[in-house]
N, C-alpha and C positions, 0 to 999 in steps of 0.2 A: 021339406026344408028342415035344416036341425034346429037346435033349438040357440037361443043368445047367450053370450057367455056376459057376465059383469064387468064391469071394466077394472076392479077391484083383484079377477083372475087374472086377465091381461098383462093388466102391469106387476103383479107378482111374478109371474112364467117370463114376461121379459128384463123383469130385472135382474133375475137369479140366472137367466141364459147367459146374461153380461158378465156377473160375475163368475159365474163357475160355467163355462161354456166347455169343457173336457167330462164333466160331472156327468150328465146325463146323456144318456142312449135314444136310439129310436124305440129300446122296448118299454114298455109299461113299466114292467115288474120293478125293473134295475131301475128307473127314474123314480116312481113311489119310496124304494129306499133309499138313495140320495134325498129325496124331499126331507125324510122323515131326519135322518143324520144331521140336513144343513140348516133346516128350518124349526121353529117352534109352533110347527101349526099346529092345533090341538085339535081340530075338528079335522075326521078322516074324510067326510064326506067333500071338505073343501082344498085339501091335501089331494084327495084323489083327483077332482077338477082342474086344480093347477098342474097334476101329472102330465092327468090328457091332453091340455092346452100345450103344454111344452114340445111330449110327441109329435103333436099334431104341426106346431112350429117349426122343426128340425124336419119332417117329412116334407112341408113345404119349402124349405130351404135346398134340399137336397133337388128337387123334383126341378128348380129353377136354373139349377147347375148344370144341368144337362144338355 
């Protein structure tokens, strides 16, 4: 099982999808820079979290499409 995300990551990763929904990719790397550009999170380790979350959203979303 993985592990639980906050709901505090959640709604960050789906608000910023709404707003800038062009902004981020399926890759990691390219969304972390986007975070960092659009947002003022200052804590990387929670920066990095709402990365993943966002990936992990759009990979879901793709995989539904099909």
């Amino acid at each position: 099982m993985g592990r639980i995300r906050p709901t505090i990551i959640k709604q960050a990763a789906r608000e910023l999808l709404q707003r800038y929904p062009d902004k981020f990719s399926h890759n990691y790397k390219e969304t972390c820079a986007a975070l960092e550009e659009l947002t003022n999170i200052e804590s990387k380790h929670l920066r990095n979290r709402v990365a993943g979350y966002i990936v992990s959203l759009l990979k879901q979303g793709d995989s539904g499409s099909k």
